[in-house]
mmCIF file as Biopython writes it, N, C-alpha, C and O atoms, coordinates in Angstrom:
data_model
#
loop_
_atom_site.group_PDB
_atom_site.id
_atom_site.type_symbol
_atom_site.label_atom_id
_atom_site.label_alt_id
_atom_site.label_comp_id
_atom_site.label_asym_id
_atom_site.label_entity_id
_atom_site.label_seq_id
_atom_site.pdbx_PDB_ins_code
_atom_site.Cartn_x
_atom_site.Cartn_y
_atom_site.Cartn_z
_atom_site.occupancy
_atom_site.B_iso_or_equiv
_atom_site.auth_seq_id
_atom_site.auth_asym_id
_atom_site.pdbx_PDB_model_num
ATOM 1   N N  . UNK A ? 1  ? 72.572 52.847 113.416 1.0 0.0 1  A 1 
ATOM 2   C CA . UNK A ? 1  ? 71.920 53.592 114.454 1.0 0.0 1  A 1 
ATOM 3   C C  . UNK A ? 1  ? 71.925 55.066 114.056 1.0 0.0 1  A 1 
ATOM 4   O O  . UNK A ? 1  ? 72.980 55.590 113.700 1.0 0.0 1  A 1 
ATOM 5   N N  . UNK A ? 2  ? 70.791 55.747 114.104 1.0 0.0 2  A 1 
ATOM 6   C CA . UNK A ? 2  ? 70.790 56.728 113.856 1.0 0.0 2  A 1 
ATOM 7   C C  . UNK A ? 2  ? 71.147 57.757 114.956 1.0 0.0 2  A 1 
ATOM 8   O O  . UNK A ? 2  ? 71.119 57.565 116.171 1.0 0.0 2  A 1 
ATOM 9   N N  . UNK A ? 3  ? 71.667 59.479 113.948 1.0 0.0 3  A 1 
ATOM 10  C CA . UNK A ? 3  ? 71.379 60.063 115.561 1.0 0.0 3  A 1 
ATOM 11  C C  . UNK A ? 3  ? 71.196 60.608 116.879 1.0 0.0 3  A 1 
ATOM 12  O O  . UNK A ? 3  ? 71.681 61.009 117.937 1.0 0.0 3  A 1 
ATOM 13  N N  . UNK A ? 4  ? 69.994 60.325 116.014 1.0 0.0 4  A 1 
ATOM 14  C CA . UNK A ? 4  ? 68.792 60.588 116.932 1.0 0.0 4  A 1 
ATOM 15  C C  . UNK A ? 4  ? 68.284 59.493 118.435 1.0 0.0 4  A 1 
ATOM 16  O O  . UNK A ? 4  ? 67.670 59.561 119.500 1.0 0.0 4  A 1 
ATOM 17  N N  . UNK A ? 5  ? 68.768 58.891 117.895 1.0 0.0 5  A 1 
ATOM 18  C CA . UNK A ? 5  ? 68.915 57.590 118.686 1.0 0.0 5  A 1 
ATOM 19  C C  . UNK A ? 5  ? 70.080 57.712 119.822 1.0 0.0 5  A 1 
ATOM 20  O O  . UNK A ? 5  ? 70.112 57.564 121.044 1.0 0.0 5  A 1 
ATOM 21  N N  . UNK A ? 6  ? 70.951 58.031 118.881 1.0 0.0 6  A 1 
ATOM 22  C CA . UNK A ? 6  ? 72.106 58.089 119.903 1.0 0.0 6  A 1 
ATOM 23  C C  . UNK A ? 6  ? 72.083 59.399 121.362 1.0 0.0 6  A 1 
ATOM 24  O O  . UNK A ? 6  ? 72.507 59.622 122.496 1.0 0.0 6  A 1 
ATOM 25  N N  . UNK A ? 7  ? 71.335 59.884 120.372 1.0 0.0 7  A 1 
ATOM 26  C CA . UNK A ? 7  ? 71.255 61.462 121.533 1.0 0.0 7  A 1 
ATOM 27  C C  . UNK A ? 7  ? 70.187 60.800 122.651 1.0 0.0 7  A 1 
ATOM 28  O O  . UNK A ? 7  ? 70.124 61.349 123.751 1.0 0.0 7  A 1 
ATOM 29  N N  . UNK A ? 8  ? 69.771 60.218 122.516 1.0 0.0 8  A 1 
ATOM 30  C CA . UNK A ? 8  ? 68.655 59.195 123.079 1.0 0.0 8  A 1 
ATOM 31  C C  . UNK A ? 8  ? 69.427 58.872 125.063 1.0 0.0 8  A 1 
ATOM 32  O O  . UNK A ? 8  ? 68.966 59.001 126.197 1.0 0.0 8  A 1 
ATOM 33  N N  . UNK A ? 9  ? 70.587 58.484 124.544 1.0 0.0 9  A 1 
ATOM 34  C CA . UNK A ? 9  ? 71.234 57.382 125.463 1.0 0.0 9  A 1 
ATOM 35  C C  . UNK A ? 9  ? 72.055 58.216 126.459 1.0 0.0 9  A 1 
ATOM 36  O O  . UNK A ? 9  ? 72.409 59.298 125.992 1.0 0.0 9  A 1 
ATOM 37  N N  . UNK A ? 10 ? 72.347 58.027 127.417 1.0 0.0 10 A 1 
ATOM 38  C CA . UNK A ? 10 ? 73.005 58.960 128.396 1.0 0.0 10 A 1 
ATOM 39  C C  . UNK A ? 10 ? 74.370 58.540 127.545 1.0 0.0 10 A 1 
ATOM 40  O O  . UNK A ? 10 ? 74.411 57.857 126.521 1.0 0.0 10 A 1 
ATOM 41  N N  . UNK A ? 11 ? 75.674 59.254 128.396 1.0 0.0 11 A 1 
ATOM 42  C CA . UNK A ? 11 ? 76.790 59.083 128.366 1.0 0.0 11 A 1 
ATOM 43  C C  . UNK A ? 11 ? 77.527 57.618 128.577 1.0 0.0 11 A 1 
ATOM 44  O O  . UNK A ? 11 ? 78.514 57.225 127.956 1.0 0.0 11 A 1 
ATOM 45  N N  . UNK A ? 12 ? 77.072 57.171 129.225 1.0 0.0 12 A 1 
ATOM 46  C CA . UNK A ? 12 ? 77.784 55.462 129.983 1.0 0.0 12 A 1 
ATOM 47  C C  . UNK A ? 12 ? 76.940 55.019 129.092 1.0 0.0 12 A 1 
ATOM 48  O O  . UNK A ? 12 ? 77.722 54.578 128.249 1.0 0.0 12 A 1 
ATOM 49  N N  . UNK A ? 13 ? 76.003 54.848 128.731 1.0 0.0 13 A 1 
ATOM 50  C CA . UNK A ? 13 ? 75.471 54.048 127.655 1.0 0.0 13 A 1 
ATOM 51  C C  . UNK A ? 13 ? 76.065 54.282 126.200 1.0 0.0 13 A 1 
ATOM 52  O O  . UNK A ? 13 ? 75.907 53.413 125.342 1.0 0.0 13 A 1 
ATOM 53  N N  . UNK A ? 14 ? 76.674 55.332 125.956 1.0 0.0 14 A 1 
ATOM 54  C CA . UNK A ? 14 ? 77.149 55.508 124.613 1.0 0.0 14 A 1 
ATOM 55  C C  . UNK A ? 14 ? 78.866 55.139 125.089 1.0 0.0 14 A 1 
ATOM 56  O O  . UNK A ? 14 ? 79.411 54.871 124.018 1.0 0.0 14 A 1 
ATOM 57  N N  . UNK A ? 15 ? 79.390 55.078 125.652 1.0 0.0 15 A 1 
ATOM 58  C CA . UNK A ? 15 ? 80.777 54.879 125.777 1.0 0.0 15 A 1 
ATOM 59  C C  . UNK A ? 15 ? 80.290 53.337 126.024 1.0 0.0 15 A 1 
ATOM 60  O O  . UNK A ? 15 ? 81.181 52.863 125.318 1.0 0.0 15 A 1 
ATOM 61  N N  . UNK A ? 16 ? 79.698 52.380 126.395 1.0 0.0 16 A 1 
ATOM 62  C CA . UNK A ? 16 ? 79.612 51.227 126.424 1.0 0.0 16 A 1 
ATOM 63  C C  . UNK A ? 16 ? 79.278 50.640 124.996 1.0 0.0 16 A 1 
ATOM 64  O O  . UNK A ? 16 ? 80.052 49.824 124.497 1.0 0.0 16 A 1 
ATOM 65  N N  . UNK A ? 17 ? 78.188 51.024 124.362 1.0 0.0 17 A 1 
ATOM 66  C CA . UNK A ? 17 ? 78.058 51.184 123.123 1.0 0.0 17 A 1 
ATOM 67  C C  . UNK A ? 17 ? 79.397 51.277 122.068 1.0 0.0 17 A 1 
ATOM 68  O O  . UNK A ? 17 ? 79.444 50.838 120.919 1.0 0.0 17 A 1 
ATOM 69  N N  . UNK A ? 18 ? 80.245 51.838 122.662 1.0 0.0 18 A 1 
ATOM 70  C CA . UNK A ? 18 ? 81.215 52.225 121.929 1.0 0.0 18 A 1 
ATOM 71  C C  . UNK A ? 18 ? 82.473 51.198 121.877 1.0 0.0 18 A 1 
ATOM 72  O O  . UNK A ? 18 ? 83.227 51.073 120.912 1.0 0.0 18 A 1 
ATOM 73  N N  . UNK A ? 19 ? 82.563 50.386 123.281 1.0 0.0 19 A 1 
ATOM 74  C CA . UNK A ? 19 ? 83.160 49.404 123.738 1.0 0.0 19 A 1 
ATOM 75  C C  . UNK A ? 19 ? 82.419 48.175 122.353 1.0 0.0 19 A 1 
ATOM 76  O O  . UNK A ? 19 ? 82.850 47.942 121.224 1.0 0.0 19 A 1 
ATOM 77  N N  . UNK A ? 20 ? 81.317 47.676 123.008 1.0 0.0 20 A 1 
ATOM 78  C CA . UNK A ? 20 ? 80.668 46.455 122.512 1.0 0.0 20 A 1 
ATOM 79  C C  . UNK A ? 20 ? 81.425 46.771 120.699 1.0 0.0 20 A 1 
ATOM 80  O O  . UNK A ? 20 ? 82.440 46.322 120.167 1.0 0.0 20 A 1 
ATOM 81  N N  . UNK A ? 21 ? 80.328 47.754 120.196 1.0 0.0 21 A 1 
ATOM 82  C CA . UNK A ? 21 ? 80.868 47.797 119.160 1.0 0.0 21 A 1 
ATOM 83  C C  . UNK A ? 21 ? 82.431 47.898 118.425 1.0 0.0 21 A 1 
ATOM 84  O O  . UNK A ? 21 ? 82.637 47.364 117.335 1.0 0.0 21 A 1 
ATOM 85  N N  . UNK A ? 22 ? 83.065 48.347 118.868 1.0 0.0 22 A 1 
ATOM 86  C CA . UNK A ? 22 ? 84.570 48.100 118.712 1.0 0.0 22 A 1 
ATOM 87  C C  . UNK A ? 22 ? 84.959 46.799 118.904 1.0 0.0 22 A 1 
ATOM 88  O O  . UNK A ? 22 ? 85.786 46.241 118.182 1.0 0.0 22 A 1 
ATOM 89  N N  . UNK A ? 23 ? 84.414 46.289 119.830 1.0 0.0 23 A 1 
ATOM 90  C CA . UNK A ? 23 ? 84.928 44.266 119.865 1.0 0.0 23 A 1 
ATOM 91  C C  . UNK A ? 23 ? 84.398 43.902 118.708 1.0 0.0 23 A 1 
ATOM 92  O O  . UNK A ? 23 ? 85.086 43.187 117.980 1.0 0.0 23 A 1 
ATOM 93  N N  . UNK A ? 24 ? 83.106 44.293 118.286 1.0 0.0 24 A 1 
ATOM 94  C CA . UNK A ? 24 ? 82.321 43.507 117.228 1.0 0.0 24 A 1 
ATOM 95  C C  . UNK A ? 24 ? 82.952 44.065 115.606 1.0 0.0 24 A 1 
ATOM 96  O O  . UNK A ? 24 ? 82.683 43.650 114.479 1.0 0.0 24 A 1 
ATOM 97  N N  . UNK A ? 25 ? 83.722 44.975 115.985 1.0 0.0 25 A 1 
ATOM 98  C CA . UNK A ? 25 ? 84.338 45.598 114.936 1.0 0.0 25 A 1 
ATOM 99  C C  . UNK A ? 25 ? 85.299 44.978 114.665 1.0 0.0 25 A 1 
ATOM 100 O O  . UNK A ? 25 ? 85.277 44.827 113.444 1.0 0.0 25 A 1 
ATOM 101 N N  . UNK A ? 26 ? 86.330 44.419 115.165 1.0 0.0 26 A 1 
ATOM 102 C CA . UNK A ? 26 ? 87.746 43.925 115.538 1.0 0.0 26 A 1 
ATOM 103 C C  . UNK A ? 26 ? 87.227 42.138 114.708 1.0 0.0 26 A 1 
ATOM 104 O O  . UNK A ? 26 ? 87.710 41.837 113.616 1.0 0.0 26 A 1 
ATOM 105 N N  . UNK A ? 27 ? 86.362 41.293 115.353 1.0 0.0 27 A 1 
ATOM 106 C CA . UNK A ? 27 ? 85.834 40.632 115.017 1.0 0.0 27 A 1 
ATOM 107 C C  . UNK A ? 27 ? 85.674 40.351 113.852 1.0 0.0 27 A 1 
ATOM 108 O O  . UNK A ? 27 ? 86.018 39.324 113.266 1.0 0.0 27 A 1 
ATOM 109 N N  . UNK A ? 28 ? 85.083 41.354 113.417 1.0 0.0 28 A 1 
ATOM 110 C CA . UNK A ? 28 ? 84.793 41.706 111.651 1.0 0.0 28 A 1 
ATOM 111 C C  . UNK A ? 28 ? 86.089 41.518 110.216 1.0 0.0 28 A 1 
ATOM 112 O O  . UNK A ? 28 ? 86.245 41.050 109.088 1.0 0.0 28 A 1 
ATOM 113 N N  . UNK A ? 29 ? 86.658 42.163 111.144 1.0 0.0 29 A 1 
ATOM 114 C CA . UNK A ? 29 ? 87.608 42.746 110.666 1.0 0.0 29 A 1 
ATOM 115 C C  . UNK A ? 29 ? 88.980 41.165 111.031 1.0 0.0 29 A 1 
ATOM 116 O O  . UNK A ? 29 ? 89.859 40.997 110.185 1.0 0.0 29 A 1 
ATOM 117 N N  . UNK A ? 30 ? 88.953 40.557 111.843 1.0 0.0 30 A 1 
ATOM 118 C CA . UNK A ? 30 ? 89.608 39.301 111.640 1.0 0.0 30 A 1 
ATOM 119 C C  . UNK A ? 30 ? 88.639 38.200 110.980 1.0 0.0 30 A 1 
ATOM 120 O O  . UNK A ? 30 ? 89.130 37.118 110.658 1.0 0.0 30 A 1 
ATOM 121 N N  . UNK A ? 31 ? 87.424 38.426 110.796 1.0 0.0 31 A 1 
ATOM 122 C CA . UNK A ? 31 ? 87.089 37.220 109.742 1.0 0.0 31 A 1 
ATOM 123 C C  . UNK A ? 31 ? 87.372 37.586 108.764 1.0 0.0 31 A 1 
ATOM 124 O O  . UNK A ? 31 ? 88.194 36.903 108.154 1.0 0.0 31 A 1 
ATOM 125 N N  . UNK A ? 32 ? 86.891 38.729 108.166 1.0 0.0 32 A 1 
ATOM 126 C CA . UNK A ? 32 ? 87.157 39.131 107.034 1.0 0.0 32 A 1 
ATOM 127 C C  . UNK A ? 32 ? 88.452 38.641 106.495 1.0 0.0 32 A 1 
ATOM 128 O O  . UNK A ? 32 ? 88.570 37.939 105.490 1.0 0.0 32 A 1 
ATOM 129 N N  . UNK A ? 33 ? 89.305 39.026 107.168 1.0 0.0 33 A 1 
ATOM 130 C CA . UNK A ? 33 ? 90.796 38.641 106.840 1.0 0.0 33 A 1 
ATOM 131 C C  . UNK A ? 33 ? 91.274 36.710 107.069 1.0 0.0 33 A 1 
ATOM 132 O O  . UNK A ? 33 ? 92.348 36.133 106.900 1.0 0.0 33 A 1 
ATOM 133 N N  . UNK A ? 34 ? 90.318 36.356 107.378 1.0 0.0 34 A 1 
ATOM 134 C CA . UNK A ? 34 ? 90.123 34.742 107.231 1.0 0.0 34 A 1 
ATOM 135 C C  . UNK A ? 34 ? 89.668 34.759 105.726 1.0 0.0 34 A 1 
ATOM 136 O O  . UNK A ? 34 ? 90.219 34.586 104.638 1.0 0.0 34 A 1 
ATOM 137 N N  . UNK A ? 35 ? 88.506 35.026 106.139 1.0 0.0 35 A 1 
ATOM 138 C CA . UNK A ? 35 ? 87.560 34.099 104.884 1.0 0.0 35 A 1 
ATOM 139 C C  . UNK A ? 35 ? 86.743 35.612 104.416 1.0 0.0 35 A 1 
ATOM 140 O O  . UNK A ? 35 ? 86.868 36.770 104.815 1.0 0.0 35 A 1 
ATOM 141 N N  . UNK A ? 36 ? 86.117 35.150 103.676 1.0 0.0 36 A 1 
ATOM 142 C CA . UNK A ? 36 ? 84.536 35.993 103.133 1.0 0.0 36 A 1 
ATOM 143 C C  . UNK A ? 36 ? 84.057 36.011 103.937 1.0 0.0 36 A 1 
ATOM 144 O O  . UNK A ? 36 ? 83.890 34.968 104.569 1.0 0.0 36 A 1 
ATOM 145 N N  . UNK A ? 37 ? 83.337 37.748 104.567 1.0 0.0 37 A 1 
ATOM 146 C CA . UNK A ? 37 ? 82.463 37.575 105.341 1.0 0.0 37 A 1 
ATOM 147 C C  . UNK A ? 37 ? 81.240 37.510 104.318 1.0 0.0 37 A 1 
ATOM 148 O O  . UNK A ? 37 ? 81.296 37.143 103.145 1.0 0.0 37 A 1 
ATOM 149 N N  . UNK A ? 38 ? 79.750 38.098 105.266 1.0 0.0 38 A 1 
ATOM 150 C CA . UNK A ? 38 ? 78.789 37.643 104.380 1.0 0.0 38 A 1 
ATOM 151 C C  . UNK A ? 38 ? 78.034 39.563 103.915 1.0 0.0 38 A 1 
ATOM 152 O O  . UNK A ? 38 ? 77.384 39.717 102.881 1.0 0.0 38 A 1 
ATOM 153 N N  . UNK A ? 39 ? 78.232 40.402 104.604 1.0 0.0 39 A 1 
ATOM 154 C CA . UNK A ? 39 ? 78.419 41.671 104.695 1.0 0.0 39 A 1 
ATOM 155 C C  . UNK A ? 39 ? 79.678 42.194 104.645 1.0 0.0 39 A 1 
ATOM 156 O O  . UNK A ? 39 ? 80.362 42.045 105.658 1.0 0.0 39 A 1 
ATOM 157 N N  . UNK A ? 40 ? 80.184 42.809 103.650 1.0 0.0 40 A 1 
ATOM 158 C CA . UNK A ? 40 ? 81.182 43.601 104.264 1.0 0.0 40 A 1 
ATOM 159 C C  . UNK A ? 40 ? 80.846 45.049 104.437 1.0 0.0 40 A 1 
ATOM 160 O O  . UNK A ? 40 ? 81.679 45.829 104.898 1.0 0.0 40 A 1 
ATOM 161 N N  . UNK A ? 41 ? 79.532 45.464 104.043 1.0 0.0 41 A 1 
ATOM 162 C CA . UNK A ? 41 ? 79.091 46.821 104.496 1.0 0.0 41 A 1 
ATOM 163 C C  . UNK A ? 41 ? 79.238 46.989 105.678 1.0 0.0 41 A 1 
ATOM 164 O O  . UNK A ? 41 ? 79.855 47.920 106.195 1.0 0.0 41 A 1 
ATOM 165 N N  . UNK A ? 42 ? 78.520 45.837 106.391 1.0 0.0 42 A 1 
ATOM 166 C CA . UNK A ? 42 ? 78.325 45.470 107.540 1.0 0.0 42 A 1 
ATOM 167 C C  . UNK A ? 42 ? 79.766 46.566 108.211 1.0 0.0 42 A 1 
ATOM 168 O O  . UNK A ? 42 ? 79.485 47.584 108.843 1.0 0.0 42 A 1 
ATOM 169 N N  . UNK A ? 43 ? 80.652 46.326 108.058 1.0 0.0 43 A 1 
ATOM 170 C CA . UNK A ? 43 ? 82.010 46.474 108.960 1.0 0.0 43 A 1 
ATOM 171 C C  . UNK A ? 43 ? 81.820 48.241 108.498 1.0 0.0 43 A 1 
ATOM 172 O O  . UNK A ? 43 ? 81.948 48.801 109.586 1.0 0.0 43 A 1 
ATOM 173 N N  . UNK A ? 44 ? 81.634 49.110 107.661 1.0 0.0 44 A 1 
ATOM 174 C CA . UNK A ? 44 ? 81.658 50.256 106.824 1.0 0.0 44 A 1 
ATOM 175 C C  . UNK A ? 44 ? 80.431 51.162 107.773 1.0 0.0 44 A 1 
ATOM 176 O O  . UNK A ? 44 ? 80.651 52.296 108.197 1.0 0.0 44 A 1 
ATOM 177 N N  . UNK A ? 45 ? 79.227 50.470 107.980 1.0 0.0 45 A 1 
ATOM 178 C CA . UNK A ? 45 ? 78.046 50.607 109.472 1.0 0.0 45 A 1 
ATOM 179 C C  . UNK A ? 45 ? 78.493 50.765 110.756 1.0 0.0 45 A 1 
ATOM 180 O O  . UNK A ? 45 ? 78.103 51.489 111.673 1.0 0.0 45 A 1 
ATOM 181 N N  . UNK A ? 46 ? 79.579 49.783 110.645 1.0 0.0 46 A 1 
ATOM 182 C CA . UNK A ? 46 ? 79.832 49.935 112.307 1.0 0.0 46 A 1 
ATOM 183 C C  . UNK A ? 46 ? 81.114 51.175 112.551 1.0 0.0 46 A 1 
ATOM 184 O O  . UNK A ? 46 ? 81.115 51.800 113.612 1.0 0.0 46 A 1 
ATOM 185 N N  . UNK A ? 47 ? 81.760 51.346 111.902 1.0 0.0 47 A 1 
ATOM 186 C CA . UNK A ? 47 ? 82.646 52.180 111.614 1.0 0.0 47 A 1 
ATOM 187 C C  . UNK A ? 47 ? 81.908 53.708 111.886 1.0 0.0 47 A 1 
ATOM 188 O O  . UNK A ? 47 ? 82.204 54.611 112.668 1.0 0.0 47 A 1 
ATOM 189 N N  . UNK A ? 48 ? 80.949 53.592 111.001 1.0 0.0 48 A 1 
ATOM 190 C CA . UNK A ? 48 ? 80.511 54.963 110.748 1.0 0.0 48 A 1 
ATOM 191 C C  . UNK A ? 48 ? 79.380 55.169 112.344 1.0 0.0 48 A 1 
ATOM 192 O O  . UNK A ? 48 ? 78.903 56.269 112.621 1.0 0.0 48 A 1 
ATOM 193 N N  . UNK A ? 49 ? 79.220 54.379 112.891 1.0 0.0 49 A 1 
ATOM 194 C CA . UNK A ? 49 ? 78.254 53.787 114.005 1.0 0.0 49 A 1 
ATOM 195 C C  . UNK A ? 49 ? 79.180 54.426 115.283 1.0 0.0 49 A 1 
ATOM 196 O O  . UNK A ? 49 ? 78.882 55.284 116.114 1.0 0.0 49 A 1 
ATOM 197 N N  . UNK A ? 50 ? 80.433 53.643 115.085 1.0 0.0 50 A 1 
ATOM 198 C CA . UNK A ? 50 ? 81.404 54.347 116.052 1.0 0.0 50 A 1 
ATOM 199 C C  . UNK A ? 50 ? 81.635 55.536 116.108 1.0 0.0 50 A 1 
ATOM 200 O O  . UNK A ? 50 ? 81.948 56.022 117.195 1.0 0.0 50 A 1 
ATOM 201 N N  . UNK A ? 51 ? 81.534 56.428 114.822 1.0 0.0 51 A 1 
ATOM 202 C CA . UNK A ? 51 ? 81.921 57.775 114.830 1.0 0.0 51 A 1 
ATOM 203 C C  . UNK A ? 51 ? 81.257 58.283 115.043 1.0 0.0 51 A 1 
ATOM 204 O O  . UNK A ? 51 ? 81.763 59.172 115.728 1.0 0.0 51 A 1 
ATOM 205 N N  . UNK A ? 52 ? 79.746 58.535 114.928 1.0 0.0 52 A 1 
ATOM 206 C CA . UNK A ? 52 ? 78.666 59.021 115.339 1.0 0.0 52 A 1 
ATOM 207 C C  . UNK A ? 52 ? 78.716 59.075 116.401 1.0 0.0 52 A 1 
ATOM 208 O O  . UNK A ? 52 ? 78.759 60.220 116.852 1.0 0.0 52 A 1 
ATOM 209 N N  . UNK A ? 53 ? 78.736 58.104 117.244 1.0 0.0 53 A 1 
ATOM 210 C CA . UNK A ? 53 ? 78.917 58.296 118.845 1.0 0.0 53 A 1 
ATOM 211 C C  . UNK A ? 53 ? 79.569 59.244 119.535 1.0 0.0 53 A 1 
ATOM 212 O O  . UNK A ? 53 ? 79.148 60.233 120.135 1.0 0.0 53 A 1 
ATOM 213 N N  . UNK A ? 54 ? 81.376 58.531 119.267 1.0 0.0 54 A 1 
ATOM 214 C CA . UNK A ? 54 ? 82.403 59.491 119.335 1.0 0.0 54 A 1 
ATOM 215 C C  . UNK A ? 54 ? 82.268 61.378 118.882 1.0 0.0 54 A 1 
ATOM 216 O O  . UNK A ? 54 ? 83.048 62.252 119.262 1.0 0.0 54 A 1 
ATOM 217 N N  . UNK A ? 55 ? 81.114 61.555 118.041 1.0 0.0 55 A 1 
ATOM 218 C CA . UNK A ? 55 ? 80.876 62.587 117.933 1.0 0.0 55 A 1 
ATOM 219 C C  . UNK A ? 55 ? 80.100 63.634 118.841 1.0 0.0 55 A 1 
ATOM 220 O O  . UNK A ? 55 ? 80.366 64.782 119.197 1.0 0.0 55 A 1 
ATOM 221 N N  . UNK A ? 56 ? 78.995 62.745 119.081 1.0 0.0 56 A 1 
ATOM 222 C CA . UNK A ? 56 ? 77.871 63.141 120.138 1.0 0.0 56 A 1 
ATOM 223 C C  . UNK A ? 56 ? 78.732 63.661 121.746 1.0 0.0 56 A 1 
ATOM 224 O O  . UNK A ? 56 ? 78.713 64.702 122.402 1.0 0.0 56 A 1 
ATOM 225 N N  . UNK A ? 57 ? 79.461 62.280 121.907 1.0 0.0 57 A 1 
ATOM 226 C CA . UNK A ? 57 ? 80.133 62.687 122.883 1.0 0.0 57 A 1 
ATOM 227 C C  . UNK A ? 57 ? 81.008 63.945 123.279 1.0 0.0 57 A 1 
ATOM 228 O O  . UNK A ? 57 ? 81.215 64.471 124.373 1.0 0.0 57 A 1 
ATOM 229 N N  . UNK A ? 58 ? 81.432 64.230 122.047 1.0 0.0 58 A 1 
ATOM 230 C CA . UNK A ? 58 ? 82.403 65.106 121.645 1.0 0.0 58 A 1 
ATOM 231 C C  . UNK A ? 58 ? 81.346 66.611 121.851 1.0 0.0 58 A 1 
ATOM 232 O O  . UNK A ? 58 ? 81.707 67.575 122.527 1.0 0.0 58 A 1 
ATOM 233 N N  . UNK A ? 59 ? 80.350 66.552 121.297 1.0 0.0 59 A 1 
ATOM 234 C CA . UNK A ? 59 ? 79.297 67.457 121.278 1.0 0.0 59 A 1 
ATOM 235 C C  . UNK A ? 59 ? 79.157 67.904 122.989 1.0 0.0 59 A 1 
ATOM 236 O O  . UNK A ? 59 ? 79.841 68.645 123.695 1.0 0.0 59 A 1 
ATOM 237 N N  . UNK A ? 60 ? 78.239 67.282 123.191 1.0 0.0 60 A 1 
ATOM 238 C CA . UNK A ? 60 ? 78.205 67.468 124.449 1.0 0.0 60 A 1 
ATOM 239 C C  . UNK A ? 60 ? 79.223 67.590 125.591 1.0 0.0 60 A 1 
ATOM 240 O O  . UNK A ? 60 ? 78.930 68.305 126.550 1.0 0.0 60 A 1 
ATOM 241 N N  . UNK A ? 61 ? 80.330 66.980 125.560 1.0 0.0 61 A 1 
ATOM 242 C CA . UNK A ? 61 ? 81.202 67.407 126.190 1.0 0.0 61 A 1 
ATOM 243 C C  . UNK A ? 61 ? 81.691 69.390 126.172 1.0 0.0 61 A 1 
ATOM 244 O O  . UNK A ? 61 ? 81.743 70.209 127.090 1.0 0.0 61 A 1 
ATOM 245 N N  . UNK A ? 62 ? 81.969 69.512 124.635 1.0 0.0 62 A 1 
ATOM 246 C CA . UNK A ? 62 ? 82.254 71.366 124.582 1.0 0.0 62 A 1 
ATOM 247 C C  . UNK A ? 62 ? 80.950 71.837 124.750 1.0 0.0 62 A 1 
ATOM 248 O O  . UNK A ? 62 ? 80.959 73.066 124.673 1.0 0.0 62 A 1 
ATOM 249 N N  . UNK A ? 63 ? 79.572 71.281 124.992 1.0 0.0 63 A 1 
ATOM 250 C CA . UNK A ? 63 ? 78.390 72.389 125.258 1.0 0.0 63 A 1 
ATOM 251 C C  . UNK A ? 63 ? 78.537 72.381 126.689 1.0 0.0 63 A 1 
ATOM 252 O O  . UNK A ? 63 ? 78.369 73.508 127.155 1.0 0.0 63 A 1 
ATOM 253 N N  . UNK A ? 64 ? 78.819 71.407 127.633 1.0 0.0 64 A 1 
ATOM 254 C CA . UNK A ? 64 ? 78.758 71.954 129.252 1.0 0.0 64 A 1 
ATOM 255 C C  . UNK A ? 64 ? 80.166 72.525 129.496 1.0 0.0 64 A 1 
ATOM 256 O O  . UNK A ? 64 ? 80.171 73.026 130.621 1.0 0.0 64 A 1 
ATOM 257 N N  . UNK A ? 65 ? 81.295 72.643 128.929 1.0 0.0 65 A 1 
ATOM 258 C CA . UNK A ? 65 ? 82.634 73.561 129.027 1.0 0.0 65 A 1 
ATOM 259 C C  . UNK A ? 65 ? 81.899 75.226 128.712 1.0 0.0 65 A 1 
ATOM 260 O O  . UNK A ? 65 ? 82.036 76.253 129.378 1.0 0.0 65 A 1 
ATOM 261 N N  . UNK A ? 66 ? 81.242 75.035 127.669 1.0 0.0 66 A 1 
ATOM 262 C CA . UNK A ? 66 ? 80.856 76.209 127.098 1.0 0.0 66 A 1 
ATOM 263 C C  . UNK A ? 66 ? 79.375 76.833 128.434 1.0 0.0 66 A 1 
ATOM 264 O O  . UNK A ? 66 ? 79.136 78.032 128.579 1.0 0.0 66 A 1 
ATOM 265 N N  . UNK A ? 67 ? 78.897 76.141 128.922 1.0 0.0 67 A 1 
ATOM 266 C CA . UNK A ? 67 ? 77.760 76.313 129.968 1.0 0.0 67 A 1 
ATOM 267 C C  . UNK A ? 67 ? 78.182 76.871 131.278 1.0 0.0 67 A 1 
ATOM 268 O O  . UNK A ? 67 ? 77.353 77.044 132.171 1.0 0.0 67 A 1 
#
């Protein structure tokens, strides 16, 4: 997700976003440790997917402190 995308989404939509993906992360991250997954970029996307968010949020949070 790009983002641009992300700036897209209100707040509750990106902290939910942030939820889903973290389960689907966790997920990943216990198959992997089973078996072969079939991506392991895959898990390296969502990671970087999460932080992006966590960033935006972060953004906007110090621009209305700063407002």
């Amino acid at each position: 997700m790009k983002a641009r995308e992300i700036r897209e989404l209100t707040d509750a939509e990106i902290r939910a976003r942030i939820t889903e993906d973290g389960e689907l992360l966790q997920k990943l991250y216990f198959n992997h440790a089973i078996s072969e997954i079939e991506s392991p970029a895959k898990i390296r996307m969502i990671r970087k997917d999460i932080a992006r968010m966590h960033t935006i949020l972060t953004e906007r949070q110090s621009n209305s402190k700063n407002q």
